[in-house]
C-alpha positions as CSV (number, residue, x, y, z in Angstrom):
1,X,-0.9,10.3,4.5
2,X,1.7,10.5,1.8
3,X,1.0,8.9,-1.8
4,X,1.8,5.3,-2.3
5,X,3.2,4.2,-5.7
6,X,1.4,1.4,-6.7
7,X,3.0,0.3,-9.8
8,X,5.0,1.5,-12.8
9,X,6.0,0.0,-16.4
10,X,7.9,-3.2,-15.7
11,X,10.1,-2.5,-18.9
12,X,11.6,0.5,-18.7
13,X,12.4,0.7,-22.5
14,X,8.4,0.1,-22.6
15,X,7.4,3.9,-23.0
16,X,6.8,6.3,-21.0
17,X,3.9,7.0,-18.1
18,X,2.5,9.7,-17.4
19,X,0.9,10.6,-14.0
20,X,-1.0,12.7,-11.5
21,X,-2.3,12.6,-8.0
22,X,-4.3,14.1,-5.9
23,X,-6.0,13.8,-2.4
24,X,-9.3,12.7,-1.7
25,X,-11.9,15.4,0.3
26,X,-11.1,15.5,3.8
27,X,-14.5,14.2,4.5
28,X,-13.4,11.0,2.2
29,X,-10.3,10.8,4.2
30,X,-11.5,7.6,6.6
31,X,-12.1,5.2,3.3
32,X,-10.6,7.4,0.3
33,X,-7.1,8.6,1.0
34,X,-6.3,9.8,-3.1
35,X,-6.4,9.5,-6.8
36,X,-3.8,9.0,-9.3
37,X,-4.4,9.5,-13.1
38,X,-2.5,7.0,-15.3
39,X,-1.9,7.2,-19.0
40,X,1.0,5.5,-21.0
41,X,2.3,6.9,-23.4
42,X,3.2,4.9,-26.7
43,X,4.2,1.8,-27.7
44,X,2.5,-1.9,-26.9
45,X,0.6,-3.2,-24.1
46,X,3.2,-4.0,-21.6
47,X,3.2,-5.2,-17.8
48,X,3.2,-3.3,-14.5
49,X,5.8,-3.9,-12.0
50,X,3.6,-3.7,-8.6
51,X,4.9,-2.3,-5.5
52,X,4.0,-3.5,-1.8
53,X,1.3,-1.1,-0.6
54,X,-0.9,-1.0,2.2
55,X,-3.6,0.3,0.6
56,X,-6.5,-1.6,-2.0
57,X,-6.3,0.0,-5.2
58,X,-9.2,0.2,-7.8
59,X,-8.1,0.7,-11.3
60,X,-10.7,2.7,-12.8
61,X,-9.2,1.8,-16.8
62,X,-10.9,3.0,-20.0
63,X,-10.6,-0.5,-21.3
64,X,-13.4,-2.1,-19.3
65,X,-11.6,-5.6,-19.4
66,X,-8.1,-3.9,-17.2
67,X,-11.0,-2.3,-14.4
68,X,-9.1,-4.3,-11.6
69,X,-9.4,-4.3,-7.4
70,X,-5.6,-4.9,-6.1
71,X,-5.2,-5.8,-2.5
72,X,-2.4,-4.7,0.0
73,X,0.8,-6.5,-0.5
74,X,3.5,-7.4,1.2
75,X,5.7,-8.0,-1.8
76,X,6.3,-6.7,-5.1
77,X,5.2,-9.1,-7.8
78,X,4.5,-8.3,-11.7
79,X,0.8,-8.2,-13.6
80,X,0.9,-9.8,-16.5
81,X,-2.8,-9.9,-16.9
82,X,-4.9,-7.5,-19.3
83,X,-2.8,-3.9,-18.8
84,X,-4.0,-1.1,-17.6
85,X,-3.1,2.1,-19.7
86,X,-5.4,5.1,-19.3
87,X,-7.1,5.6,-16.2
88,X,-7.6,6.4,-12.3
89,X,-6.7,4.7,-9.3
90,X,-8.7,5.2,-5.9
91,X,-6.2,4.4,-3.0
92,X,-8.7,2.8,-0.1
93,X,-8.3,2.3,3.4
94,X,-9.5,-1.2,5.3
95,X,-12.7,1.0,6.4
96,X,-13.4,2.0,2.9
97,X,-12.8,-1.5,1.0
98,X,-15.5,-2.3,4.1
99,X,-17.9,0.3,2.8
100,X,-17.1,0.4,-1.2
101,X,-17.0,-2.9,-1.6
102,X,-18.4,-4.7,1.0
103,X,-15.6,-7.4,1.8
104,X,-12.3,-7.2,4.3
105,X,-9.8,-5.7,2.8
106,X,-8.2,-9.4,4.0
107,X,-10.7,-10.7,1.4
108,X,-8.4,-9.1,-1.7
109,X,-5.1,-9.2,-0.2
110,X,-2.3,-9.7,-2.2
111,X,-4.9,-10.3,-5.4
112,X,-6.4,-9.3,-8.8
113,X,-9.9,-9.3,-9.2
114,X,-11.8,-7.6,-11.8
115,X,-13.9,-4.7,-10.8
116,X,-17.3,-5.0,-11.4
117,X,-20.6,-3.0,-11.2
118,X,-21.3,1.1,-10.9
119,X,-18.0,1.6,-9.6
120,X,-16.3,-0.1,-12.6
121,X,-19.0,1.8,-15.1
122,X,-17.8,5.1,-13.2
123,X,-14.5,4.9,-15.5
124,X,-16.8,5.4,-18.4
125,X,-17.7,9.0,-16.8
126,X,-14.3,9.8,-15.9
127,X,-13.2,9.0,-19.4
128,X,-15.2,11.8,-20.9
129,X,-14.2,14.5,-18.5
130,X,-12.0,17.1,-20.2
131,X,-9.2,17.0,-17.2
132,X,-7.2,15.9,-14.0
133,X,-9.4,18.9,-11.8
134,X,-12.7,17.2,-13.2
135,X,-12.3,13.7,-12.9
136,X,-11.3,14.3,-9.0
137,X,-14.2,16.8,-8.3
138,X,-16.3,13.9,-10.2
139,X,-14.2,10.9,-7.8
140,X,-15.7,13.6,-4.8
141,X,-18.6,13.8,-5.7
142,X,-19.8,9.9,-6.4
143,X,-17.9,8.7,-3.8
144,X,-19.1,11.3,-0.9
145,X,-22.7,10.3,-2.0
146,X,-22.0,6.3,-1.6
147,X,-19.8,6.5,1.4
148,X,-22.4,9.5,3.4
149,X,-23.6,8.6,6.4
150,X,-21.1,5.2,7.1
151,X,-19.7,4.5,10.6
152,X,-15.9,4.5,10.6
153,X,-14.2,3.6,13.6
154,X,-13.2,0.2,14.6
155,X,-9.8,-0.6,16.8
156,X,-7.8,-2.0,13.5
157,X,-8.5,1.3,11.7
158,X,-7.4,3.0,14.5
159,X,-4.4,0.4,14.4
160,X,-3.6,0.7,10.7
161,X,-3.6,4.3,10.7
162,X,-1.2,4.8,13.4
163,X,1.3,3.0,11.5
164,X,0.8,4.8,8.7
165,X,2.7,7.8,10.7
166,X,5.6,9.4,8.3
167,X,7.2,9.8,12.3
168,X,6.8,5.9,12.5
169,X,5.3,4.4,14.6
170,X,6.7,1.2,17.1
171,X,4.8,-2.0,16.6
172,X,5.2,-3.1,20.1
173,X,3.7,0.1,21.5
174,X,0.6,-0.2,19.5
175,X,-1.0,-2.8,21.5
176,X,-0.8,-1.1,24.6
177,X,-1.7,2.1,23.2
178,X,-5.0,1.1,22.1
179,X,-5.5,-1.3,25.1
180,X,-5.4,-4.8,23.6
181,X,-3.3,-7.4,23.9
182,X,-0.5,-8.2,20.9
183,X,-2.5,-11.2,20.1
184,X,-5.6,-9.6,20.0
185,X,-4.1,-7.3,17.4
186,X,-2.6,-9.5,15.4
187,X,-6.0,-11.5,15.1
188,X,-7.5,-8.4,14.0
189,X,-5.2,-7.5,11.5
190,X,-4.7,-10.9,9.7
191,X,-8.7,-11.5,9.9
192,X,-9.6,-8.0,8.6
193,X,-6.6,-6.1,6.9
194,X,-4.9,-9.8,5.4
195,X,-1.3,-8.6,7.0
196,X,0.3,-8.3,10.0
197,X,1.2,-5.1,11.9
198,X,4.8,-5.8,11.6
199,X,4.1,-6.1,7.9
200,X,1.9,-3.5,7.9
201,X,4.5,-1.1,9.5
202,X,7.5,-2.6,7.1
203,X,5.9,-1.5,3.6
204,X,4.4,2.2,4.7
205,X,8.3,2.9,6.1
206,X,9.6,1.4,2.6
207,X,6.5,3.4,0.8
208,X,7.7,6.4,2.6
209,X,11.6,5.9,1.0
210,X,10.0,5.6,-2.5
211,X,8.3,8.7,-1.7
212,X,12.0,10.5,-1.0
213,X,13.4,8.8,-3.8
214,X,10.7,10.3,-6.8
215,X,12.7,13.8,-5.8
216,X,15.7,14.5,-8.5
217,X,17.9,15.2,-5.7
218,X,17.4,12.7,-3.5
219,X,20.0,10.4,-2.2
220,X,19.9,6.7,-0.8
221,X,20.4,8.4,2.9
222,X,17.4,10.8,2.0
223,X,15.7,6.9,1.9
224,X,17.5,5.7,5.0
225,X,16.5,8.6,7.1
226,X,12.5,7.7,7.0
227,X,12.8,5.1,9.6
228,X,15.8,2.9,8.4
229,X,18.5,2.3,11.1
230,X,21.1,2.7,8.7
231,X,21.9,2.2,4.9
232,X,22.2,-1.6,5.0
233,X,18.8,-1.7,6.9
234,X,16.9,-0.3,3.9
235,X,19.0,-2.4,1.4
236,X,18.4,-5.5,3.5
237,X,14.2,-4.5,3.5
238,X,14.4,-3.4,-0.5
239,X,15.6,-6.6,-1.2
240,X,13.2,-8.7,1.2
241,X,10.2,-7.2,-0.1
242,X,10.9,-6.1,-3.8
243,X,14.1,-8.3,-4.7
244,X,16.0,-5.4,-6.3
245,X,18.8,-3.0,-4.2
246,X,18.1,0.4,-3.4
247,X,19.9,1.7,-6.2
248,X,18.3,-0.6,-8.8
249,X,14.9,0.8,-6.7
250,X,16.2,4.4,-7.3
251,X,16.8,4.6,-10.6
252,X,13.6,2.5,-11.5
253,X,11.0,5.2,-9.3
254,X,13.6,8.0,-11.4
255,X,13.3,7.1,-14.7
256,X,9.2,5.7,-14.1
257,X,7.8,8.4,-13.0
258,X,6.9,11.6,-14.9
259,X,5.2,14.5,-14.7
260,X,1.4,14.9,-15.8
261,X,0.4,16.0,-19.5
């Protein structure tokens, strides 16, 4: 599964961030699907411009008052809470917001909450680890000792995973697929996941096009040609769910983003 971006600076004369990611184990893969370091780089406390995801995020923050749960979203919306500024963030699946943190992931949709417990007192370890290698190896290691023997597999995973597919995957066929009715699905997916499949399906495609746009070279039909019809399809779905153009989109993820240090 590719990496989501879950936020940047909101500012971008703000500073700069620096990042890293990494996947989880393959073991981990059913809750845990990676880890991205976080660490800005100068200047004041600012806020964080998040993106839609599909995933729950934990923000494993040195400042224990920014150690935050965010839920999938549909759309893009600002934090102007405590800021998060050095750190790691676990990207979950529904089946490992289940195990982790014993709610739906429909229970933290579209929120903030503050993280609290071992998992929040785990960003205390990570800060003391002298690297990016350690701190995932560490992330491995805890996390494949909480989540051992847990029983994955229930229809919505199954359902949220298959439209998670970089070759896309139709929304209409998925019912049949997995031998439910559309109702049924939907049901599922607004009790448990907090979106719909059609939702679900719109922000991994846009996710994917922010994926082609972190590349130097890409170009807005790079973007396009991850399951947009056309050009004015993805402008049409960058504006409905983050209200800026795919240009404004580009040069935001360009000029956000940088390499690890």
């Amino acid at each position: 599964m590719p990496v989501q971006l879950h936020s940047a600076l909101a500012e971008r004369a703000a500073g700069r961030c620096s990042g890293a990611v990494a996947a989880a184990a393959p073991w981990l893969r059913p809750y845990v699907v990676g880890y991205g370091g976080y660490r800005v780089l100068g200047g004041p406390p600012v806020r964080r411009r998040l993106f839609p995801v599909t995933l729950t995020t934990l923000l494993l923050d040195a400042d224990e008052g920014a150690r935050l749960v965010t839920g999938a979203r549909r759309d893009g919306a600002v934090h102007d809470g405590r800021p998060w500024r050095s750190g790691v963030s676990v990207g979950l699946t529904p089946a490992g917001v289940r195990a982790l943190l014993d709610v739906e992931a429909a229970a933290v949709a579209g929120g903030t909450f503050a993280l609290d417990g071992r998992l929040g007192r785990l960003s205390d370890r990570l800060a003391e680890l002298p690297d990016w290698p350690a701190r995932v190896a560490a992330l491995d290691a805890v996390l494949t000792t909480r989540l051992r023997g847990r029983t994955v597999e229930r229809l919505v995973d199954r359902a949220w995973w298959r439209l998670q597919d970089p070759a896309g995957t139709p929304v209409g066929s998925l019912a049949p697929e997995l031998g439910v009715s559309r109702r049924h699905l939907e049901l599922e997916f607004r009790r448990r996941i907090g979106l719909t499949p059609k939702t679900v399906a719109r922000v991994a495609r846009l996710q994917r096009a922010v994926g082609v746009l972190t590349a130097p070279t890409a170009t807005l039909g790079d973007a396009a040609a991850v399951g947009f019809a056309d050009q004015s399809h993805l402008s049409r779905e960058t504006r409905a769910l983050l209200g800026s153009t795919p240009g404004e989109l580009f040069a935001f993820v360009q000029d956000a983003l940088r390499p690890a240090h």
